[in-house]
Each structure stands twice: as structure tokens, then as C-alpha cells.
Residue, then its C-alpha position, 0 to 999 in steps of 0.5 A: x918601032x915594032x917591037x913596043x912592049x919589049x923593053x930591051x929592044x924598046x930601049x935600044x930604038x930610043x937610043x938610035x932614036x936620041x944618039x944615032x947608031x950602027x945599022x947591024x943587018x947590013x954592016x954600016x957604021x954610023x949609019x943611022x942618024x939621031x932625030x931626038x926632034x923628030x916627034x915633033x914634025x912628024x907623027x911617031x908609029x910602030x905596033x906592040x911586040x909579038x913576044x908577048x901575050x895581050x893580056x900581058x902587055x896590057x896587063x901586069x905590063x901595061x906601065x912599062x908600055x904606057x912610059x915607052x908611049x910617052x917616052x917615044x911620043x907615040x901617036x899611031x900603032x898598027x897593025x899588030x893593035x891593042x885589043x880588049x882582054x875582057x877589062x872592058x878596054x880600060x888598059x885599051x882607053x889607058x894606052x890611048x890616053x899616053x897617045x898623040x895629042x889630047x887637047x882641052x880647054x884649060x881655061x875660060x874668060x868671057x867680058x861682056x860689053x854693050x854690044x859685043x863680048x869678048x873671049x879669051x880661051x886656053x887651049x893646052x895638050x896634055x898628050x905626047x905629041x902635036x897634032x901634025x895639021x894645022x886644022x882650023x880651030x873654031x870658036x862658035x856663038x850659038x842660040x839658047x838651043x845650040x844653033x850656030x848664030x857666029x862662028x869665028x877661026x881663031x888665030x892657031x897653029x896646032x901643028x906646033x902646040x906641043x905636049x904640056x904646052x898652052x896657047x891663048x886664043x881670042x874671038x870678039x862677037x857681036x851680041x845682044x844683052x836680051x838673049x841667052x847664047x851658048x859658046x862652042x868650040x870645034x876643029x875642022x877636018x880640012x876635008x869635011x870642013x865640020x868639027x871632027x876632033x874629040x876633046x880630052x874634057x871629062x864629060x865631053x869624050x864623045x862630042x866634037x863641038x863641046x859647050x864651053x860656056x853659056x851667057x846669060x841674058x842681062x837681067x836689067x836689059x828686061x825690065x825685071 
């Protein structure tokens, strides 16, 4: 669609999107197919409308873009984009987050035993759509300074954890009750093979390796 932020014609695309329809420009009926599922294997795209000024777009009509971004399960636009309109990107950042995936950590339990502890992770998507690749999603069991002791590939499929949807994930590591650790966790480029996914965690929009948690040393096992 590359006409986003035109209602009329907005409407009309999700229509053939959900029911099919008539392509006009070359007179065949019936020829375009519905794929109300579509979003959900493939990655949605268009870019804004050029009937309409960006300060418009992203100002007095900025809800009705973000509903057509969540009613579309838009990921991508380009290469007519969103720009700043001198609010400091904030409707920029607000359209982004009705976008793709967002991924976190909704959830968190750590059971320590003699000598190892176990994990229990929930990680949901509170976006519009998957991310479309079965990247490798990592736990990490680091040092007191942050440093990778452990890493362990959990058993995901990103591909197919879709919007408000949560899957639970499980990592056993082996670990001592006299030292501190920290618990991280990332996604893997397939190309780089290092963390390289931004989690929507507030206080962890910049980093691709948030610190979920850290376990603390046994007190007792010390002598104190």
C-alpha cells in the first residue's frame, strides 16, 4: 500500500486485502485474491501518502495512521518514510512502536539448586506482526561484571509468535552458590551471529543484550 494515511484508499486495500477484489486498471474481475493471513508469513510494507503534508500525517492525523499500522500489521515503509516535524520525533517513535514486532520479557523465574539453576523466561510480542526469521534466541549466564560464563540457544520459533501472543522458555546452567552472576539475553543475526534485536523493555531500548536478572551468591555457602 502507498497511499498509508489516506483513509479512503487505505480502506479500500484492506478490503481486497481481507475479501479479494476487482483489479480496475486492467479490467479483471475477481482478480485480486484475499490473503487475510498474509501478515502472518510474510512482512507487510507500503509508504505514507503524498496527499498530505508530514506535519499532518504525523500530527492531527497521527491515530488514524497508527490504526491503519495495526490494522494492516505493517512492519516496513519506504521510500516515502516518517520524518521529524520538530516534536523530537515523538510521533516519528509513536508510529514505530505500531510497527512490526516488539518483543520482552514479560515474565521471569529463577530456582536455584545445589549445583545448577534453572530459568523459566516468558517472552511475548506486543507488536503487529512476527519477526518473519527464526533467528537464535540466547539465554546468557554472565559474571558479576557482565562477562559470558554460559550461553545456552533456547528452544523458539520467532517466526511464529505473533502479536499478543507469549511463549515460555526454559535454560538449565551449571553454577556455583559463591558466586554472583548475571542472566542476559539476546538474539542472534544469523549473519553476525551476535545479539542484534532491540527489546521493547523500558530502560533497555538501546541495548541488544539486556540484564534480565542477577543471582546472588549463597550467603551461608560463605561462612557469613
Amino acid at each position: 500500500n502507498d497511499v498509508f494515511g489516506d483513509k479512503s484508499a487505505t480502506k479500500t486495500w484492506l478490503n481486497w486485502i481481507q475479501n479479494g477484489g476487482s483489479y480496475d486498471q486492467t479490467q479483471e474481475q475477481a482478480a485480486l485474491k484475499a490473503m487475510p493471513k498474509a501478515w502472518e508469513k510474510a512482512p507487510i510494507g507500503g509508504e505514507l501518502t503524498s496527499s498530505q503534508s508530514m506535519s499532518s500525517l504525523l500530527g492531527n492525523n497521527l491515530d488514524e495512521l497508527t490504526e491503519e499500522a495495526k490494522a494492516a500489521h505493517l512492519t516496513f515503509l519506504g521510500p516515502k518514510v516518517a520524518e521529524d516535524i520538530g516534536d523530537g520525533h515523538a510521533a516519528y517513535k509513536e508510529l514505530l512502536k505500531n510497527m512490526g514486532y516488539r518483543l520482552w520479557v514479560s515474565g521471569l523465574t529463577i530456582s536455584k539448586g545445589e549445583s545448577k539453576v534453572d530459568i523459566t523466561l516468558n517472552l511475548e510480542n506486543s507488536g503487529v506482526a512476527p519477526l518473519y526469521g527464526d533467528w537464535p534466541v540466547v539465554l546468557y549466564l554472565c559474571n558479576a561484571n557482565g562477562k559470558v560464563l554460559q550461553a545456552q540457544q533456547l528452544d523458539c520459533r520467532l517466526s511464529e509468535l505473533l502479536p499478543d501472543q507469549t511463549t515460555e522458555l526454559k535454560a538449565s546452567f551449571a553454577y556455583s552458590k559463591d558466586q554472583n552472576y548475571q542472566v542476559k539475553l539476546g538474539i542472534l543475526s544469523p549473519m553476525t551471529q551476535e545479539p542484534s534485536v532491540h527489546f521493547a523493555m523500558k530502560g533497555f531500548e538501546g541495548e541488544v543484550m539486556p540484564k534480565l536478572a542477577t543471582i546472588q551468591k549463597d550467603q551461608k555457602g560463605t561462612g557469613k
